[in-house]
C-alpha positions as CSV (number, residue, x, y, z in Angstrom):
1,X,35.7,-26.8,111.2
2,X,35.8,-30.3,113.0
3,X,33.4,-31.1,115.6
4,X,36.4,-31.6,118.1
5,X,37.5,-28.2,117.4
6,X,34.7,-26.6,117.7
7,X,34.3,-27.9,120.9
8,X,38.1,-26.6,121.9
9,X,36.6,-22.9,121.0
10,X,33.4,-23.1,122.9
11,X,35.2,-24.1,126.0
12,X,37.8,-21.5,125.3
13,X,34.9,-18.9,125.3
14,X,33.6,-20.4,128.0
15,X,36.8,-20.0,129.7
16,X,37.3,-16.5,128.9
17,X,33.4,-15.9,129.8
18,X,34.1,-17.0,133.6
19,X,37.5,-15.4,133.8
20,X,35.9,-11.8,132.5
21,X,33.4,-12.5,135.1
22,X,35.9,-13.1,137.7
23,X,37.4,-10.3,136.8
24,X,34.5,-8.2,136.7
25,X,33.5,-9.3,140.4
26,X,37.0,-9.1,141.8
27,X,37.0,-5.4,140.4
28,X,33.3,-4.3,141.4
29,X,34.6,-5.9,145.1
30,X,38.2,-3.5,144.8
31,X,36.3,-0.2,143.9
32,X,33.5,-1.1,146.5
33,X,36.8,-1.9,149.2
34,X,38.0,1.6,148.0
35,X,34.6,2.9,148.7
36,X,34.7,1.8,152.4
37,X,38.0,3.0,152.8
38,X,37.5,6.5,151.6
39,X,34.8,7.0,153.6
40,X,36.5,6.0,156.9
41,X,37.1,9.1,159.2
42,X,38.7,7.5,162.6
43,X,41.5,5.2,163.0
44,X,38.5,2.2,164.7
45,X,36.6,2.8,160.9
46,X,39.6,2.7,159.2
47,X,40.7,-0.5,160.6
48,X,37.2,-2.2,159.8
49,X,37.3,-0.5,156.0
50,X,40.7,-2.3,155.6
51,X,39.5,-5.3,156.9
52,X,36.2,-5.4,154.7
53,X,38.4,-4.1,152.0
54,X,40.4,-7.4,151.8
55,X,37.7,-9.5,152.7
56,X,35.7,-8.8,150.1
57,X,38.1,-8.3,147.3
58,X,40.2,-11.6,148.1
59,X,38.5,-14.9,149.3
60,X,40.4,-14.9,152.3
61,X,39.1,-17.1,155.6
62,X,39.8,-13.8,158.0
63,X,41.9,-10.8,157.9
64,X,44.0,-9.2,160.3
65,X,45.5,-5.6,160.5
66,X,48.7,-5.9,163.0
67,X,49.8,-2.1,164.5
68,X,53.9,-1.8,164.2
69,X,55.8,-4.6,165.7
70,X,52.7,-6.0,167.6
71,X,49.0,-5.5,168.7
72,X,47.0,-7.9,167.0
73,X,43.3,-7.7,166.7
74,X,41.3,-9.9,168.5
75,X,39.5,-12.3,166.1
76,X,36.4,-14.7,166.7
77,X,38.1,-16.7,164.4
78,X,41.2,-17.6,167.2
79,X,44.3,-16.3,167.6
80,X,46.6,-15.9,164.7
81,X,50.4,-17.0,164.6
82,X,52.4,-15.7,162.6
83,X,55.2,-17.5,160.4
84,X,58.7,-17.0,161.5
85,X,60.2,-13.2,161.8
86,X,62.3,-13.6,159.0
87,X,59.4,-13.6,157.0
88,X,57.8,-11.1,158.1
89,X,60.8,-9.0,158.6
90,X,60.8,-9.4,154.6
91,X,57.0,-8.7,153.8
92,X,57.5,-5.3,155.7
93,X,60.3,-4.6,153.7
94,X,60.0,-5.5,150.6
95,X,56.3,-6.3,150.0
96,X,53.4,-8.6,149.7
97,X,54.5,-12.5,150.2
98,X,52.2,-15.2,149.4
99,X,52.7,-18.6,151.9
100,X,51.5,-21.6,149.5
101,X,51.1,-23.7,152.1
102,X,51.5,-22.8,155.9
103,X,51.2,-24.8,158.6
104,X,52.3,-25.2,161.9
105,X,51.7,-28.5,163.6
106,X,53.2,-28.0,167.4
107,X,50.8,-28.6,170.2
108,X,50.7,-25.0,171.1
109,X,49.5,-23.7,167.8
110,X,47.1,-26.8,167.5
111,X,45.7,-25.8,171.2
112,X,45.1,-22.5,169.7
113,X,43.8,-23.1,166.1
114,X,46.6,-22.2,163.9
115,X,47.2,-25.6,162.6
116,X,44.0,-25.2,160.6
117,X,45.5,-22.3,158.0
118,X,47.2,-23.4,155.2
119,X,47.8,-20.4,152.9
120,X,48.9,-17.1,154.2
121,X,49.1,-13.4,152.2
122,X,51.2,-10.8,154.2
123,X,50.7,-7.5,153.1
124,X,53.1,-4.6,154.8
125,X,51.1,-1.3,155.9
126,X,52.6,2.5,156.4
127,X,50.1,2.8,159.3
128,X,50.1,6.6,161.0
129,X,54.2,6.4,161.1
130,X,55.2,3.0,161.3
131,X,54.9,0.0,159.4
132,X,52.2,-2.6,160.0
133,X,51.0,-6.0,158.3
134,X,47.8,-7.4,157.2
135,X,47.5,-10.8,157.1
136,X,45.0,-13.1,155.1
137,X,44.9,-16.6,155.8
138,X,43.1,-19.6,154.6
139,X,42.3,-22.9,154.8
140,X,43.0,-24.7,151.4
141,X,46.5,-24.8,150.5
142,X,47.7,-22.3,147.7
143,X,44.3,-21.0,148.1
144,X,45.9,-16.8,147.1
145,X,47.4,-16.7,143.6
146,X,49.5,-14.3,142.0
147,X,46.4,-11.8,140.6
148,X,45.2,-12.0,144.2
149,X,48.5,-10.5,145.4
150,X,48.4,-7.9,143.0
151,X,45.1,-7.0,144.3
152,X,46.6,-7.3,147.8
153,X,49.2,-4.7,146.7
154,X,46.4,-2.2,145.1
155,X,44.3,-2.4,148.3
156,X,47.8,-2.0,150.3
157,X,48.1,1.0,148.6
158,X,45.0,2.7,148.8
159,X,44.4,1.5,152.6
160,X,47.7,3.7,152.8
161,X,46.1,6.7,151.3
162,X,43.4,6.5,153.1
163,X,45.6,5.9,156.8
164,X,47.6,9.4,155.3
165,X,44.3,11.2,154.7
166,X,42.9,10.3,158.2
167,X,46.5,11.5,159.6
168,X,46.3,14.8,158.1
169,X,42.4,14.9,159.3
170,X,43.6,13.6,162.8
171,X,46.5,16.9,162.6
172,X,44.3,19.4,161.3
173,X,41.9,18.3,164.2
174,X,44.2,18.6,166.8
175,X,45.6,21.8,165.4
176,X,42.1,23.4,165.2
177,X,41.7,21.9,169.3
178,X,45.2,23.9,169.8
179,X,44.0,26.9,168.3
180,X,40.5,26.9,170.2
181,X,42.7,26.6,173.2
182,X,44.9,29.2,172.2
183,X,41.8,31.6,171.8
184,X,40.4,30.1,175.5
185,X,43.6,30.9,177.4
186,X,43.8,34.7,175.3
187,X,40.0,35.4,176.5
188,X,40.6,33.7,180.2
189,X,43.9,35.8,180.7
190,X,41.2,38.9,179.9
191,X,39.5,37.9,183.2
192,X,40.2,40.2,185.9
193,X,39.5,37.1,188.7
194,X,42.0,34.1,188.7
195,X,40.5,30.7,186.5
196,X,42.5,27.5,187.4
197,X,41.7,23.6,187.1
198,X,43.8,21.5,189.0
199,X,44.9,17.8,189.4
200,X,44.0,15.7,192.5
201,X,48.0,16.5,193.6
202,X,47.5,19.9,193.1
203,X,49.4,20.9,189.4
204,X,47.7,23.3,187.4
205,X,46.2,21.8,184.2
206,X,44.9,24.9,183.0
207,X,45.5,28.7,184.7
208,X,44.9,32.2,183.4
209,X,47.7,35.2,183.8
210,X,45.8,36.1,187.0
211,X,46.1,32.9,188.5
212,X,49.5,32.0,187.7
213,X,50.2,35.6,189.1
214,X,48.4,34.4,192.3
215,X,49.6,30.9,193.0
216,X,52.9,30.2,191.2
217,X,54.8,31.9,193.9
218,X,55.4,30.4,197.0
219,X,54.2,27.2,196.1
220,X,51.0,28.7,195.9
221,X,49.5,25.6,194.2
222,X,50.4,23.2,196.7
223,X,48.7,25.9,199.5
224,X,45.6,25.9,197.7
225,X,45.3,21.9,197.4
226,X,45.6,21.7,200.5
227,X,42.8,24.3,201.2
228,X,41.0,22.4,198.7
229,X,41.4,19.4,200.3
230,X,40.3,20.1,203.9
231,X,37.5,22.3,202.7
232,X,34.0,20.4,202.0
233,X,32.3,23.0,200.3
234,X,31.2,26.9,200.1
235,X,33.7,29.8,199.0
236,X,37.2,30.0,201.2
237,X,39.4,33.0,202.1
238,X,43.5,31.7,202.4
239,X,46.2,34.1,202.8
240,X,49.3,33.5,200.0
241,X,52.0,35.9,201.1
242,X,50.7,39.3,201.8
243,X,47.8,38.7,199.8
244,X,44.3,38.0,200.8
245,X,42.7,35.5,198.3
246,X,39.1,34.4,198.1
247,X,38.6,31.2,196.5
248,X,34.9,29.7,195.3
249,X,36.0,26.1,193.9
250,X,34.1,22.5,193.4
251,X,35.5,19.3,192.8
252,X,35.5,17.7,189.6
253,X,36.6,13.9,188.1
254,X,39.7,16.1,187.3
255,X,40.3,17.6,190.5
256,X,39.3,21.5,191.0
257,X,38.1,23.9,188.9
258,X,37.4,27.4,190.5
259,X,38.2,31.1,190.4
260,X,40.0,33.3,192.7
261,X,39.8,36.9,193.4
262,X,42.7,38.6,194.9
263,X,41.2,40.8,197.7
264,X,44.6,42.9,199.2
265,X,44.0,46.1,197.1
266,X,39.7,46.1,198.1
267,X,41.0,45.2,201.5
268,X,43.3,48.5,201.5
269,X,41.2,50.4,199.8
270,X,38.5,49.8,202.2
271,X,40.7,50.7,205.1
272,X,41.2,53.8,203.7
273,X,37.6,54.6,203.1
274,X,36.8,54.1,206.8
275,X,39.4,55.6,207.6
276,X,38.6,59.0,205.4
277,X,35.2,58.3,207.1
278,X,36.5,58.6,210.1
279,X,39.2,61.6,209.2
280,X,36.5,63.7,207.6
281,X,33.9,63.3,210.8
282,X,37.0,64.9,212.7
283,X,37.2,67.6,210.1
284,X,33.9,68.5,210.7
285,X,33.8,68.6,214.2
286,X,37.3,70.3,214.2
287,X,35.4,72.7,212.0
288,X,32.9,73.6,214.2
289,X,35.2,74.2,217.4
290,X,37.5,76.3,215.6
291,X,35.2,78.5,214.2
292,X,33.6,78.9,217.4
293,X,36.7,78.9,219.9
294,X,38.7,81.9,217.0
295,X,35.1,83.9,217.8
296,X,35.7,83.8,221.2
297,X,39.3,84.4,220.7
298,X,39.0,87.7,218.6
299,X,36.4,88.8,221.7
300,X,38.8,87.9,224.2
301,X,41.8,89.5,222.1
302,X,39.4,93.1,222.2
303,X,38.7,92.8,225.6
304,X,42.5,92.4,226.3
305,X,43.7,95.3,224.3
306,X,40.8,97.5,226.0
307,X,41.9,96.6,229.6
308,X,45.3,97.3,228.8
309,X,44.6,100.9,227.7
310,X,42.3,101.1,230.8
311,X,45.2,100.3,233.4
312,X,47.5,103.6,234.4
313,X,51.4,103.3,233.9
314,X,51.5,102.8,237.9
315,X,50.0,99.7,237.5
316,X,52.9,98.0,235.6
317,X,52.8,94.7,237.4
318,X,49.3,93.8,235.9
319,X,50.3,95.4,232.2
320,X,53.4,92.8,232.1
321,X,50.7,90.0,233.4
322,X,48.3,91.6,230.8
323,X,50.4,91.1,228.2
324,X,52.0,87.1,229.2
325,X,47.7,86.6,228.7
326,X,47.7,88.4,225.0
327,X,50.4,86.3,224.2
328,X,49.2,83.4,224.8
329,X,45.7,84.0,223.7
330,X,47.4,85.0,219.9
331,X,49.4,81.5,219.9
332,X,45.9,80.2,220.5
333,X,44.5,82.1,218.1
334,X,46.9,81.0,215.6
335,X,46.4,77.3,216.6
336,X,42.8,78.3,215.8
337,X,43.6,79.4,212.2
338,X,45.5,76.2,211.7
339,X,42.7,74.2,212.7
340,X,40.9,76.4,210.2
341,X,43.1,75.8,207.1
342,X,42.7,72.1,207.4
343,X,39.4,71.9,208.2
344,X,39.1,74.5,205.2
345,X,36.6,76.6,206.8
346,X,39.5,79.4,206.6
347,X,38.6,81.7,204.2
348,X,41.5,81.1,201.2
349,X,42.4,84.2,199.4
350,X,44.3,83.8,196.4
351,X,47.5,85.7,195.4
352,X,50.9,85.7,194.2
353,X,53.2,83.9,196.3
354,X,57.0,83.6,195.5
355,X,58.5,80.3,196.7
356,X,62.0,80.9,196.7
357,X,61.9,84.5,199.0
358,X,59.5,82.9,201.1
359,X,61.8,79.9,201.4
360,X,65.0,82.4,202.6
361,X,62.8,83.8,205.1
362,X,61.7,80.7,207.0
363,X,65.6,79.8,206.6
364,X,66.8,83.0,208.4
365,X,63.9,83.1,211.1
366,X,65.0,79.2,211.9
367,X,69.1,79.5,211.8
368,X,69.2,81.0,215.5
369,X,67.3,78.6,216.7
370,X,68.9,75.3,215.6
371,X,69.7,72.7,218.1
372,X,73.5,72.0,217.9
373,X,74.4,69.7,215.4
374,X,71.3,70.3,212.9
375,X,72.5,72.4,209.9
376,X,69.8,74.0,207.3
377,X,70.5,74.0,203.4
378,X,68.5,76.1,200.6
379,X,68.6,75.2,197.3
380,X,66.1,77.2,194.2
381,X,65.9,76.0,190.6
382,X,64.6,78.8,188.7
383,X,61.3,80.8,189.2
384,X,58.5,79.2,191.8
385,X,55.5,81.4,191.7
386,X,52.5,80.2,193.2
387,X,48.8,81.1,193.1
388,X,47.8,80.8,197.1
389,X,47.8,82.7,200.5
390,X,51.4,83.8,201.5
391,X,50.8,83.5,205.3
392,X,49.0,79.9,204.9
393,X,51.7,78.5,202.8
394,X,54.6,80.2,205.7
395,X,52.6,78.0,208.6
396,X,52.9,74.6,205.8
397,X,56.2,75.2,205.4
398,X,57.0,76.2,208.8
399,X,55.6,72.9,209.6
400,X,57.3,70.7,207.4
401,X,60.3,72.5,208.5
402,X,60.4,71.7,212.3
403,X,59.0,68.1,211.4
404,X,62.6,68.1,209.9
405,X,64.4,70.0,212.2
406,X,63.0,67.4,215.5
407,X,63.8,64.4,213.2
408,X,67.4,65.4,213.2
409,X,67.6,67.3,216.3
410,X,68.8,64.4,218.4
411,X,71.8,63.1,216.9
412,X,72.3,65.8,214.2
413,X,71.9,65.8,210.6
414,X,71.4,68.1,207.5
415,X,67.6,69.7,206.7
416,X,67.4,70.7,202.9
417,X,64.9,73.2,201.8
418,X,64.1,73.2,198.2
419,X,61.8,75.6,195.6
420,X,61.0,74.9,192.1
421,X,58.9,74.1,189.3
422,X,57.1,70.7,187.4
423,X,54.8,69.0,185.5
424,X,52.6,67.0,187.3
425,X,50.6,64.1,185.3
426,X,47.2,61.9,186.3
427,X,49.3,58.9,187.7
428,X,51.6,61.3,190.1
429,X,48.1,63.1,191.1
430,X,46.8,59.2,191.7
431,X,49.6,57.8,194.1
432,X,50.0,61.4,196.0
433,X,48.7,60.7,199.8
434,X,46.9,64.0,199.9
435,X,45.4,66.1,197.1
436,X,42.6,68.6,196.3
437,X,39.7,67.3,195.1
438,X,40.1,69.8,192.0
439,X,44.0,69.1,191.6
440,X,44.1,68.5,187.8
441,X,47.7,67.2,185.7
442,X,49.9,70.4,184.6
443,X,52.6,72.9,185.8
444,X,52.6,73.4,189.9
445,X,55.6,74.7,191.6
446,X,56.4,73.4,195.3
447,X,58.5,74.0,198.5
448,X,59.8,70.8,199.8
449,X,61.6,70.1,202.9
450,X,63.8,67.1,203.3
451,X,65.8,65.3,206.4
452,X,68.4,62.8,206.7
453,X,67.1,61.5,210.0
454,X,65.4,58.2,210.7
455,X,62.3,58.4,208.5
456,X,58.9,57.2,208.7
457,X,58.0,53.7,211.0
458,X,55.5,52.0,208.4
459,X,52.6,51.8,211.3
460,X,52.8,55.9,210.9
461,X,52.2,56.4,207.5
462,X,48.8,56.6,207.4
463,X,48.2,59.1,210.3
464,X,51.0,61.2,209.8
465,X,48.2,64.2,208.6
466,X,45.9,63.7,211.0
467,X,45.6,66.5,213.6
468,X,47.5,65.8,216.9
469,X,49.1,63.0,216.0
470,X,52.6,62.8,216.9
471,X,55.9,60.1,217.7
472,X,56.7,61.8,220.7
473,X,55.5,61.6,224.2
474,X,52.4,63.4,223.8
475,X,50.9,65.5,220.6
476,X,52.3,68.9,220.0
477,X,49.7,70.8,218.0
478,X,48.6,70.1,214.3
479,X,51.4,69.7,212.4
480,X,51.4,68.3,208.9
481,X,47.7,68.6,209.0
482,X,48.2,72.3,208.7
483,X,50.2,71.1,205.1
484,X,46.6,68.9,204.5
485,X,44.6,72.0,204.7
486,X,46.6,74.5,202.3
487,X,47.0,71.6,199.8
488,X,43.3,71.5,199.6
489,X,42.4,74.9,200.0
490,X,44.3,76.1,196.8
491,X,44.5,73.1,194.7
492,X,47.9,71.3,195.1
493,X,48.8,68.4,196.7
494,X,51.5,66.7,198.8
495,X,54.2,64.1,198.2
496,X,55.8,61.9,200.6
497,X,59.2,59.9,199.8
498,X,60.1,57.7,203.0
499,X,63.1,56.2,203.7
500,X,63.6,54.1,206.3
501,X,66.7,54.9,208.5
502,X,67.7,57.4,205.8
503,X,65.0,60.3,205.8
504,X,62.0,61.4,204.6
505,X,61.2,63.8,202.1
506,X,57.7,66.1,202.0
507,X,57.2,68.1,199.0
508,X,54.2,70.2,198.5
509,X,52.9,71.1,195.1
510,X,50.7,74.1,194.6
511,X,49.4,75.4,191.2
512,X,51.7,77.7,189.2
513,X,50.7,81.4,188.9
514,X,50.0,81.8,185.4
515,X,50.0,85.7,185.0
């Protein structure tokens, strides 16, 4: 071999020496640019590993990573102009172009730099949905060759891989976030007290079932905003409808966050623990009296009948007189065994008690004396046998009867007197206005009386057992207290349908006779 070609070789293997080398740089720089883009995990990192990527792999002056249509990157390096939007139109749809020499000489480009890059790679990104572009620019003309857009198009391709993981990371993220809130807004609609955050304007960002229950009527949001608003700190009551509301709230960045407690049913049922207070001290004292005033009564009843048998038949002036007093001390006496029955110092002896014949006989007794107009009806389905006193049940439904009868008396109207049977379960027991403290769910039997007159004014409800109480001028005895006391003494209880302008309807429920 000649000296000349043997020189020809060595410089071929010299050749082929730097180019492996090249090679095995540019490569050791792709799989370290791969590296950095594999272990990005937010879009900010990703953008940096893509930018490092192509830095390091091609020997470009800087990099840029462009986010859709626009939304470049600020760069210490100046501000980057792109070549016409024909161009880059193309690189986004078709692929990586290589600029062999781009310039652009105007005085604005100068002013800002551009004038200085002379070679240009554009390289189109699927970035989270849309298309981007990286750009790599240099300085010396035809500075990228054609194995430095391959490599652009291999980075291109894994900087899209790693853009798809980091969406499916971003998804699973935010479905994870939605799931957490999912389980938040399941646990907080658990909450028996309402949990809200509002906005400064007063929109609910976040609100259990109990709050939404709370404020979304009415406009309830806007009313507590501007409670919100006017208050400058410590818990606040606000009325929303009929319903009292207490609120404890502070202000946050946000707007509010708080929790509200609805306080209408504590508020009721506290009325009607004072009110039982105050119903069972008159009970007791009731009590007392009666008891006392019936001894005196049976003493005065003895001494009566003894006098009487003591006076001669010429003395018939002071019999008749004798006997107006007996009379009247008997309807006292009674009034005094009512008082007994509902205070339930009455002593309650327990028998078999037929509904329905007891029903016909209160009928008959009342027919003759009906106001005009006023008309009685009796109605029995099958057997109604009850397990109480016959004479204390006759005075409950004697009461409930000329309740009826004066409710119609004035302009006339039909009273309906009914006897049967039912099953009575723990909710009916619950909402009945009076029941026995031992009245348990099962078969009772009852005796109700209903009117078509005007019915019950709301403001009455409540008192309509108490003793005395009465619409009328002035109280006429005890009334449906009397129906209070038997329902109590022998285990039943009383249910009250009002209608106002239409009727009411009393029905009361006493337990079945079961032998």
């Amino acid at each position: 071999m000649s000296e000349a070609r043997l020189q020809e070789a060595l410089l071929a293997l010299a050749a082929s020496e730097r180019r492996e080398r090249a090679l095995r740089a540019s490569s050791e720089a792709l799989l370290l640019g791969v590296e950095m883009l594999e272990e990005a995990d937010t879009t900010e990192e990703l953008e940096r590993a893509i930018r490092g990527a192509f830095l390091r792999a091609i020997p470009a002056t800087e990099c840029f990573v462009l986010h859709g249509q626009n939304g470049v990157l600020a760069s210490p390096a100046g501000e980057l102009v792109l070549p016409d939007g024909e161009l880059v139109a193309r690189a986004r749809k078709r692929g990586v172009i290589n600029l062999y020499d781009f310039q652009r000489t105007t005085e604005a480009t100068r002013t800002q730099g551009a004038d200085r890059f002379r070679a240009m790679l554009l390289v189109p990104l699927e970035w989270f949905g849309n298309t981007g572009l990286v750009v790599l620019v240099h300085g010396k003309r035809g500075a990228f060759s054609a194995e430095h857009a391959r490599t652009a198009g291999r980075l291109r391709r894994f900087a899209e891989i790693a853009a798809g993981r980091l969406a499916r990371l971003a998804r699973a993220r935010e479905m994870a976030l939605d799931a957490q809130l999912a389980r938040l807004e399941r646990l907080l609609d658990l909450v028996p007290a309402g949990v809200f955050l509002v906005d400064h304007q007063g929109a609910p960002k976040l609100a259990n079932r109990e709050a939404r229950r709370l404020f979304d009527p009415l406009d309830g949001w806007r009313a507590l905003r501007a409670h919100l608003a006017a208050q400058e700190h410590g818990p606040l009551r606000v009325a929303l409808g009929t319903r009292s509301v207490a609120i404890a709230a502070r202000a946050t960045a946000e707007g509010w966050v708080g929790v509200a407690r609805d306080l209408t049913d504590i508020e009721r049922w506290r009325r009607r623990i004072e009110h039982t207070e105050r119903l069972a001290s008159l009970v007791r004292m009731a009590g007392g009296i009666a008891h006392d005033f019936n001894n005196q009564l049976m003493a005065v009843l003895g001494g009566l009948q003894l006098l009487r048998e003591m006076l001669g038949e010429e003395q018939e002036e002071a019999r008749e007189l004798l006997a107006l007093v007996e009379e009247a001390t008997r309807t006292m006496a009674r009034l005094s065994r009512r008082m007994l029955l509902f205070t339930g110092v009455a002593h309650a002896s327990t028998r078999r008690v037929d509904l329905a014949r007891l029903a016909r006989k209160i009928v008959e007794q009342a027919q003759d004396a009906l106001a005009p107009g006023v008309a009685l009806r009796l109605t029995h389905a099958g057997e109604a046998v009850a397990a109480a006193d016959a004479d204390q049940v006759t005075e409950a439904a004697t009461a409930l009867l000329d309740n009826a009868v004066e409710a119609v008396a004035e302009h006339g109207g039909e009273v309906r007197i009914a006897t049967g049977e039912m099953q009575a379960d723990a909710q009916m027991l619950e909402a009945a206005p009076v029941r026995a403290e031992d009245a348990a769910p099962g078969r009772y039997v009852f005796i109700e009386v209903t009117d078509d007159g005007r019915g019950i004014a709301e403001e009455n409800l409540e008192h309509i057992f108490e003793p005395f109480f009465s619409t009328k001028f002035a109280g006429r005895g005890l009334g449906l207290a009397v129906v209070l006391g038997v329902a109590r003494a022998f285990g039943g209880f009383v249910q009250v349908e009002n209608r106002p302008g239409k009727g009411a309807r009393f029905r009361l429920c006493l337990p079945r006779q079961t032998s």
